[in-house]
LOMILUM-712109 format. One line per field, with one value per residue (C-alpha): residue in three letters; residue number from 1; y, z, x. Coordinates in pm, 1 decimal. Layout:
// residues N
residu Ala;...
num NUM;...
py Y;...
pz Z;...
px X;...
//
This chain:
// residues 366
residu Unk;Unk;Unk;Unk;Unk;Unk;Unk;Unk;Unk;Unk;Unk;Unk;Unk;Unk;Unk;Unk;Unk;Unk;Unk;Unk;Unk;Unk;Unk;Unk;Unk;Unk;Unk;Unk;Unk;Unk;Unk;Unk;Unk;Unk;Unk;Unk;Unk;Unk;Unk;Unk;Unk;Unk;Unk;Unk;Unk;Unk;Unk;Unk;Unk;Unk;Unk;Unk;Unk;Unk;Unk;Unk;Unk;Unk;Unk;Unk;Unk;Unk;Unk;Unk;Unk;Unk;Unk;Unk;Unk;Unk;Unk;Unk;Unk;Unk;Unk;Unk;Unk;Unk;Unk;Unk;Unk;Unk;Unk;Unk;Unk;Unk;Unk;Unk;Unk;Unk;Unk;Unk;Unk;Unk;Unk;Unk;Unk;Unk;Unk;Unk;Unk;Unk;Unk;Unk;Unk;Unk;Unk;Unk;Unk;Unk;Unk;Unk;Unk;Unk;Unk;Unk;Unk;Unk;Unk;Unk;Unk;Unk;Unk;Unk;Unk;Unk;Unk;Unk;Unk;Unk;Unk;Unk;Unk;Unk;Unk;Unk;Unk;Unk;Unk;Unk;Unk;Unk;Unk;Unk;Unk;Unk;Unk;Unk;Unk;Unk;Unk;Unk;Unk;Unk;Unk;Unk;Unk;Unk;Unk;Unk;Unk;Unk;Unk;Unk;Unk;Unk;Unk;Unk;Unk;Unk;Unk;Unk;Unk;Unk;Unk;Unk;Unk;Unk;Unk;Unk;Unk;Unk;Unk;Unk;Unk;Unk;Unk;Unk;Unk;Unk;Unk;Unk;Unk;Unk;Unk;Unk;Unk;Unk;Unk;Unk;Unk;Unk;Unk;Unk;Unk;Unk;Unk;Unk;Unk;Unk;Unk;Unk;Unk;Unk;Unk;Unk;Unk;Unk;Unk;Unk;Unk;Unk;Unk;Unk;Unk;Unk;Unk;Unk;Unk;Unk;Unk;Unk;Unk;Unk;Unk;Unk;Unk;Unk;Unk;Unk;Unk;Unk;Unk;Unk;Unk;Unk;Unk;Unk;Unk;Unk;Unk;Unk;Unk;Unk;Unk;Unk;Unk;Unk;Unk;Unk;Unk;Unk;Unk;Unk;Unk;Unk;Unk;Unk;Unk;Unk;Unk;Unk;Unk;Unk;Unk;Unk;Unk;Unk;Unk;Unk;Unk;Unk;Unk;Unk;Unk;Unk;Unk;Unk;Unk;Unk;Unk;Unk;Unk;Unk;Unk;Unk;Unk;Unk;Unk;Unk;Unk;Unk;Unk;Unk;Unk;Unk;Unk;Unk;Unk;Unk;Unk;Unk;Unk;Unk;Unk;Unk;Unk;Unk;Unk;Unk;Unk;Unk;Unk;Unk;Unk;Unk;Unk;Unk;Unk;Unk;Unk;Unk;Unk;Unk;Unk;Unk;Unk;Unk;Unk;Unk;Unk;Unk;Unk;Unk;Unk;Unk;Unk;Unk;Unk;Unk;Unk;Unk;Unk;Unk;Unk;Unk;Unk;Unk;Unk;Unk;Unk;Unk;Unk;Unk;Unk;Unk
num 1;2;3;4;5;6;7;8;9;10;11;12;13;14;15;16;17;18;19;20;21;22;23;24;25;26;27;28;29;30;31;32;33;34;35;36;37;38;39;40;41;42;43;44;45;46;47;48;49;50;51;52;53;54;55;56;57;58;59;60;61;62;63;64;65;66;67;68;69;70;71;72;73;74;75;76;77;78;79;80;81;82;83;84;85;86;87;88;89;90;91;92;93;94;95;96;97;98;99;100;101;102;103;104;105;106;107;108;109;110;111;112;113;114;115;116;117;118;119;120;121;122;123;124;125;126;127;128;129;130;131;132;133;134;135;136;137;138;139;140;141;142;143;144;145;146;147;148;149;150;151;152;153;154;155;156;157;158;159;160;161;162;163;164;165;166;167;168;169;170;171;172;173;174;175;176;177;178;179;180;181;182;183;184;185;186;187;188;189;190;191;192;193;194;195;196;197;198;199;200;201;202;203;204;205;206;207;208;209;210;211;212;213;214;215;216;217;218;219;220;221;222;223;224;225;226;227;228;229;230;231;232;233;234;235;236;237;238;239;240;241;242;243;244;245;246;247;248;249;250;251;252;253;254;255;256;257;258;259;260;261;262;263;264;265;266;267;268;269;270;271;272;273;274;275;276;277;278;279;280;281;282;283;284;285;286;287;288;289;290;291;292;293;294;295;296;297;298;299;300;301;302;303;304;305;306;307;308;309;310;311;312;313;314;315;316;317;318;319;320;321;322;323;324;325;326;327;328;329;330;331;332;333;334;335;336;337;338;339;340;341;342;343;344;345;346;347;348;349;350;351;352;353;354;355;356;357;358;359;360;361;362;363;364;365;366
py -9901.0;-10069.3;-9938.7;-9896.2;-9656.4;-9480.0;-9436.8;-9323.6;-9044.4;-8935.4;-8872.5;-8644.5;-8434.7;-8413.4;-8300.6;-8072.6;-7959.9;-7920.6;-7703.5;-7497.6;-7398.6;-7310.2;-7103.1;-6946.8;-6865.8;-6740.4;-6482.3;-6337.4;-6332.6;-6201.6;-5861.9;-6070.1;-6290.9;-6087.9;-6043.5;-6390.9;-6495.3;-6153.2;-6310.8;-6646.4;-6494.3;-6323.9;-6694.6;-6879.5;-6590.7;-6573.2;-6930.2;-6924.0;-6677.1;-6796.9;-7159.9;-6959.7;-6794.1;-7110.7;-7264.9;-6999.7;-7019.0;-7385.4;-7399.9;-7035.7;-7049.3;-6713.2;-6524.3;-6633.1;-6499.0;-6189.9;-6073.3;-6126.2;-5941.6;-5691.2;-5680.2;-5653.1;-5396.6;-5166.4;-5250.4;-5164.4;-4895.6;-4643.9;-4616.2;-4550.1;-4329.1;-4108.7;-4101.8;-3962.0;-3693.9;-3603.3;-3599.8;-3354.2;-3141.4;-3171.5;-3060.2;-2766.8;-2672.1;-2673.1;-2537.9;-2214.3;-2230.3;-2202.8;-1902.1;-1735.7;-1828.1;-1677.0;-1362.8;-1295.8;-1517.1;-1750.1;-1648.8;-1854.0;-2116.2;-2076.9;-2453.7;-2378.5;-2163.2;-2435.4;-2678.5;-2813.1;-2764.0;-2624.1;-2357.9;-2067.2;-2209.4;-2291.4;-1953.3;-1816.2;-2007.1;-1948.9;-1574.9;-1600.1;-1844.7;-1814.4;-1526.4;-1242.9;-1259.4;-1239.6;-1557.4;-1772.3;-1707.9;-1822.1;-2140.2;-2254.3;-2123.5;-2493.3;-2700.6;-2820.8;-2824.0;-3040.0;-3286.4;-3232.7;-3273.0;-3593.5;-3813.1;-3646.5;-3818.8;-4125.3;-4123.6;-4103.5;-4380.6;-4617.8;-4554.3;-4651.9;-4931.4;-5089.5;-4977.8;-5255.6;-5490.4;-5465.8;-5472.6;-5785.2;-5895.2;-5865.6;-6042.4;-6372.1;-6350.8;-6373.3;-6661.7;-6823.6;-6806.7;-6917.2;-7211.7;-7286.6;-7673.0;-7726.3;-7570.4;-7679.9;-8066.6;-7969.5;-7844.3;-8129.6;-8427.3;-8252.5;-8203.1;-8577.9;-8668.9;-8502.5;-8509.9;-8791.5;-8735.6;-8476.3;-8268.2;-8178.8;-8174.6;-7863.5;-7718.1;-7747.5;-7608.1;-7329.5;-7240.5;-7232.4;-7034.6;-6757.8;-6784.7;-6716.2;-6460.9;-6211.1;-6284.5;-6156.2;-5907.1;-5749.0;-5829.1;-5669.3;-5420.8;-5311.2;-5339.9;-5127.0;-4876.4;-4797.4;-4803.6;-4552.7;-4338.9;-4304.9;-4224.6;-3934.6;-3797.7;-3759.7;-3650.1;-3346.9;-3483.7;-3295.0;-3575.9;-3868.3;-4087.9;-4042.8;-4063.9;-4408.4;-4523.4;-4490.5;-4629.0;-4953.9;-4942.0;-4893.4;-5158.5;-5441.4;-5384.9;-5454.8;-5113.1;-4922.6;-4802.7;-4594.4;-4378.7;-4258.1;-4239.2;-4001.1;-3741.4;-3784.8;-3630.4;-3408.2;-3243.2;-3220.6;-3053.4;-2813.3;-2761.0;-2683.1;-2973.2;-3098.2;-3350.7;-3519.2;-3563.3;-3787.7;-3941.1;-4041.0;-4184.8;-4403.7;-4549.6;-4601.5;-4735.3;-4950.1;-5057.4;-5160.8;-5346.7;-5631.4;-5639.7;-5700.6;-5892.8;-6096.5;-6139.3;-6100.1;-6412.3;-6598.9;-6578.0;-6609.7;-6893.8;-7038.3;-7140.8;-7349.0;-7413.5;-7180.5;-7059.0;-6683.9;-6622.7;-6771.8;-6601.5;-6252.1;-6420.3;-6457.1;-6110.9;-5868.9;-6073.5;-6140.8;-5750.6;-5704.6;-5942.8;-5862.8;-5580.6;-5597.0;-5959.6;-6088.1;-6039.1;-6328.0;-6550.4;-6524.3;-6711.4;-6896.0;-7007.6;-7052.5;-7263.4;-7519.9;-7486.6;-7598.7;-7842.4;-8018.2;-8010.0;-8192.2;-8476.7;-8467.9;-8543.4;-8799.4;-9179.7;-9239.4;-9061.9;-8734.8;-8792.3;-9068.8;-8902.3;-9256.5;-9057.0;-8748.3;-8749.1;-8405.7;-8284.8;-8457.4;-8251.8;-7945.8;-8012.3;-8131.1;-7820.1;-7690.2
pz 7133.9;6770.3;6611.6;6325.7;6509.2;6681.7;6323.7;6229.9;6483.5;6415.3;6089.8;6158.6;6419.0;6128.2;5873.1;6156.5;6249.8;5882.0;5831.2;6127.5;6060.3;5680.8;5816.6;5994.2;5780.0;5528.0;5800.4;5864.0;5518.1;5357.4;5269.9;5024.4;4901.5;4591.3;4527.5;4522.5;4276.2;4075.4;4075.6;3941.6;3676.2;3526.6;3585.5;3394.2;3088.2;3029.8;3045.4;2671.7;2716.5;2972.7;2759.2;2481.3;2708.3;2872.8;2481.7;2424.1;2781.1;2911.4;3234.7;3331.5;3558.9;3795.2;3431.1;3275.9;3624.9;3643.2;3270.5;3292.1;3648.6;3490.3;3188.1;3406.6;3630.4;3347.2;3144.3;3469.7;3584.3;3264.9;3207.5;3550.6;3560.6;3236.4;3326.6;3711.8;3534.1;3304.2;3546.9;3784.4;3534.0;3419.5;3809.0;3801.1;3465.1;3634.1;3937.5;3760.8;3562.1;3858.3;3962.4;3643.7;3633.6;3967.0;3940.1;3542.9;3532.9;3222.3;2848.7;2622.5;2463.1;2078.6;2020.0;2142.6;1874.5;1650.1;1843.4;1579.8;1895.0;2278.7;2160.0;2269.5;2635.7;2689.9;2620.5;2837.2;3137.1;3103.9;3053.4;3399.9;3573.7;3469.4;3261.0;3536.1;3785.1;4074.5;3920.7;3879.9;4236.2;4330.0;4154.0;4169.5;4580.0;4653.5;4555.7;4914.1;4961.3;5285.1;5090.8;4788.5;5066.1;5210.1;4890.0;4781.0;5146.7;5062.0;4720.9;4854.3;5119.2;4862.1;4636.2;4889.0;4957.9;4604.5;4590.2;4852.4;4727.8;4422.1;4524.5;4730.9;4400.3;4228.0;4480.6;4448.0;4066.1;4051.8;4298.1;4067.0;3745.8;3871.0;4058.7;3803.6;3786.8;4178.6;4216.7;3945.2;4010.1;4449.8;4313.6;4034.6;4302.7;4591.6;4319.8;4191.3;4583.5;4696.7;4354.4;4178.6;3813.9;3781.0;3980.0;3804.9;3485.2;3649.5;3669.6;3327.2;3236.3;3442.2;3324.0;2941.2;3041.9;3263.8;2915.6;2692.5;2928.7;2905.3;2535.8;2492.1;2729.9;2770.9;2407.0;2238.3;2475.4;2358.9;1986.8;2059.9;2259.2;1988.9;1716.3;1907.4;1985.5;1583.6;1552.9;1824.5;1663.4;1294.0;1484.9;1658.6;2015.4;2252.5;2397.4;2204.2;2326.6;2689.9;2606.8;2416.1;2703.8;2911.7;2620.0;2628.2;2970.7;2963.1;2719.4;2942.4;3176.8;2996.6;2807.4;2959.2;2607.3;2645.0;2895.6;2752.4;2417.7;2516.8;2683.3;2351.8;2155.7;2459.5;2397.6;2029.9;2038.3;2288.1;2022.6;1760.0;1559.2;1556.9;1258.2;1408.1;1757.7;1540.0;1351.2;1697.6;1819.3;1523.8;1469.9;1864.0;1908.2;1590.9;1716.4;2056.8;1938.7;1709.2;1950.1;2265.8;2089.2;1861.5;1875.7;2294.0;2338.9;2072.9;2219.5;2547.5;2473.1;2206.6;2504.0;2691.2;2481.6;2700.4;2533.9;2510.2;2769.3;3007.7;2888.2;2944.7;3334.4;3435.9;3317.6;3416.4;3707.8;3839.7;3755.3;4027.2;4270.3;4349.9;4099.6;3831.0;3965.7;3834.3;3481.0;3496.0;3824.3;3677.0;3323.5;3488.1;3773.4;3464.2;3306.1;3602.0;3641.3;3251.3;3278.7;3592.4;3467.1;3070.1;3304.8;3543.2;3241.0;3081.2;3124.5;3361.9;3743.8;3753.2;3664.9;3403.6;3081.0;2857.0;2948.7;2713.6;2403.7;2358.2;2694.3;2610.3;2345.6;2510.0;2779.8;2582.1;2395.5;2754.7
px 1770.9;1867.2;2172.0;1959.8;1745.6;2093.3;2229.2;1908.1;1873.7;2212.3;2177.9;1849.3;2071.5;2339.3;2132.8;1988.9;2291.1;2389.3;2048.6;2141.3;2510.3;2360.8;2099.1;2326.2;2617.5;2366.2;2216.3;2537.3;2667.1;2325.9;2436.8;2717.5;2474.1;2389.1;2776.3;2808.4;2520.8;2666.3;3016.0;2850.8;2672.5;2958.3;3189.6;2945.7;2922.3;3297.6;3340.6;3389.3;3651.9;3805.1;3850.9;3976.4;4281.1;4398.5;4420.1;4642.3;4837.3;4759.0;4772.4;4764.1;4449.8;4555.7;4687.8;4310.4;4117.4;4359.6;4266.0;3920.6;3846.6;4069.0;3852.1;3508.7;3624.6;3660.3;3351.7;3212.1;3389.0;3508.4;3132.9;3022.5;3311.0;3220.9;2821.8;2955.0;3153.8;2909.1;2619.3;2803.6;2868.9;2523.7;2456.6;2655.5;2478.2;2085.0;2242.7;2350.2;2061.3;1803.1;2024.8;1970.1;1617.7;1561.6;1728.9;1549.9;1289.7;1262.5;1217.1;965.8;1158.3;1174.8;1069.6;658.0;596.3;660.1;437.7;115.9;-116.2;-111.2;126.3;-121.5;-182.5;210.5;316.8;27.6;136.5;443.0;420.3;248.0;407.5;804.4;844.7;919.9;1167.2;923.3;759.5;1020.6;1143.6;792.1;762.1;1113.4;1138.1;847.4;1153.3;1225.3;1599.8;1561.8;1456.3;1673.9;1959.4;1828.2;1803.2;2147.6;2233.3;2051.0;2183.9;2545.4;2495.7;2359.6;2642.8;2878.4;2713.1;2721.1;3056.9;3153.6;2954.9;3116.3;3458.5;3388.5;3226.2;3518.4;3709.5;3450.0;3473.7;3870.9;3865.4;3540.6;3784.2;4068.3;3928.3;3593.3;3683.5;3711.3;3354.8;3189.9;3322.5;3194.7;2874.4;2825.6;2834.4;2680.3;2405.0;2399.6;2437.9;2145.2;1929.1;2025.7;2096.1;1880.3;2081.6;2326.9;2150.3;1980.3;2262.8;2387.6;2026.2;2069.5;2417.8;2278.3;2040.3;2211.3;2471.7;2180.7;2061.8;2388.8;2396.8;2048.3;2043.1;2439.0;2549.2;2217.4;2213.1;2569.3;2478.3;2158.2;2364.8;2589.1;2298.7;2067.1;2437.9;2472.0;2110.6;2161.8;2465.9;2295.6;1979.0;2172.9;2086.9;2284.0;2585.6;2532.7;2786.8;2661.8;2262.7;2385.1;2530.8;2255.4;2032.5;2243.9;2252.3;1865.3;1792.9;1919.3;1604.6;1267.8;1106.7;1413.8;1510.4;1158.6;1245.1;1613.8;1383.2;1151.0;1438.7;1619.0;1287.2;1211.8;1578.8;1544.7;1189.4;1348.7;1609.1;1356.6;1358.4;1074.3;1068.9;1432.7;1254.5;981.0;1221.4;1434.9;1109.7;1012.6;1342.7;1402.7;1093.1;1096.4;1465.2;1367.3;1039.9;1242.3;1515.1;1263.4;1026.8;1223.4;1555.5;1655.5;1336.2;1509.6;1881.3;1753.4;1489.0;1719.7;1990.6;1762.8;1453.1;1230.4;892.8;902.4;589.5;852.5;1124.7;925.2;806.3;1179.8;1284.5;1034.7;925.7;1323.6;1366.0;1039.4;1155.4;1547.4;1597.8;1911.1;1996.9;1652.2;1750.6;1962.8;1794.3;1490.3;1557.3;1801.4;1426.4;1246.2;1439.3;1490.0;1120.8;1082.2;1291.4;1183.1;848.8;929.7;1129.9;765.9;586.0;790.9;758.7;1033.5;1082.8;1283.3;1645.0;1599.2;1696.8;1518.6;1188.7;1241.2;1462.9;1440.7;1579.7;1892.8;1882.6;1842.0;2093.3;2383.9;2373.0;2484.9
//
């Protein structure tokens, strides 16, 4: 046997080998997985921030990573902690409610008599069907409290379980922050090893894109949050500041603003007030079109020079695919995808940047 074909065999058993150990390590570390690409999403969107800190304290890698987790962990946590507080309370509330309800039955709101249409019929079924003690009892007594117990069970267990993974997420990010030039310069050239120049060049792409992504999606969904909170306010909607929370939250997923919407007019036409609950709806709706439509594609598409129908692919498809994550993989897919295919479609092979001006364009805006 040649040495050429010994060396040659060897390195097929060490790329095996190579394959094998990933394959593994990525089976028994799958449950972090997501904590990891969450803890890269987040390194890559503060990078600015993170540049600014060590201009003002050079050298102060471990200060930089410190402030920024700390900064994270209470954008995530204060609102988490105020929606918790609010929705047990909120718990208790229905919980005495249904007591009530049971023991007296329910009165006809005041808000269906002011209905334009199906005022009649409502107040007929509901004199029949809730009105009277006995008839409450009835219709509330189907809610199966098994049941009721085991999603509150399954409820619990999944909160637990993000819990950890966000702790351990935390963990990742720190050590991301601190560290960012190590990894990006291991990444870089195992990229340009095993790609060529395209490879890293992919990853810049990528890294505008995921950028773009939390601009368009965390920093608009902020702005809408506290827009739709002052709207709520004037309109009388009972706890603004919480139902704007959960719009901004709500906003960051694709037509999630909708939902929150329509229990904002559903509590104001419960109220009485009619006109506000159509009022709420325009503006929200009118809100959420131009931010969805026009100016989220346009951050998002601006970063990397993706065409919106791609944009709108990575979101609501990412969203389908692996949930919350998606909203930044899937931009972040897109855009590789893009961009491999302008370089496939230029004059030189994949990697040569001669081929296509205007990806150099697009990347060294990166």
């Amino acid at each position: 046997m040649s040495l050429e074909t010994t060396a040659s065999a060897q390195v097929r058993a060490r790329i095996a080998l190579a394959a094998a150990i990933a394959l593994g390590a990525l089976w028994i570390g799958a449950a972090f997985v997501p904590s990891v690409i969450w803890a890269g999403v987040v390194t890559v969107a503060v990078e600015p921030l993170r540049r600014r800190i060590l201009a003002r304290w050079p050298g102060r890698r471990t200060l930089a990573a410190s402030l920024i987790t700390l900064a994270v962990v209470l954008i995530v946590v204060v609102p988490a902690v105020i929606a918790l507080s609010r929705a047990m309370i909120e718990a208790q509330g229905v919980a005495l409610w249904l007591a009530h309800a049971r023991a007296d039955g329910v009165p006809v709101p005041a808000w269906v008599a002011t209905l334009p249409i199906g005022s009649a019929e409502i107040v007929a079924w509901w004199n029949t069907h809730l009105l009277t003690a006995a008839a409450a009892s009835e219709q509330f007594g189907r809610i199966d409290m098994d049941t009721l117990l085991k999603q509150s069970q399954l409820l619990t267990h999944n909160v637990i379980r993000r819990v950890v993974v966000f702790a351990f997420t935390i963990v990742v990010l720190f050590f991301l922050i601190r560290d960012r030039e190590t990894v990006a310069h291991q990444l870089e050239r195992g990229a340009r090893r095993a790609f060529g120049e395209a490879g890293p060049r992919l990853g810049r792409q990528i890294a505008a894109s995921v950028r773009g992504t939390v601009d368009g999606l965390v920093l608009l969904g902020l702005a809408q949050g506290i827009i739709m909170a002052v709207i709520y306010a004037s309109a009388g909607v009972p706890h603004p500041i919480l139902m704007g929370l959960l719009s901004g939250l709500a906003s960051v997923v694709p037509f999630g603003l909708i939902a929150v919407l329509l229990i904002a007019v559903l509590l104001l036409i419960i109220k009485g007030s009619v006109t506000a609950a159509i009022v709420v709806g325009i503006l929200g709706f009118a809100i959420n079109f131009v931010i969805d439509h026009f100016l989220r594609p346009g951050l998002i598409g601006g970063a990397t020079r993706l065409p919106f129908v791609w944009v709108l692919i990575g979101i609501v498809g990412g969203v389908e695919t692996i949930g919350l994550l998606g909203l930044f993989v899937g931009p972040a897919v897109m855009a590789a995808l893009v961009l491999i295919w302008r370089e496939w479609i230029a004059d030189g092979d994949i990697g040569e940047p001669s081929g296509l001006p205007e990806r150099v364009s697009v990347t060294s805006q990166s």
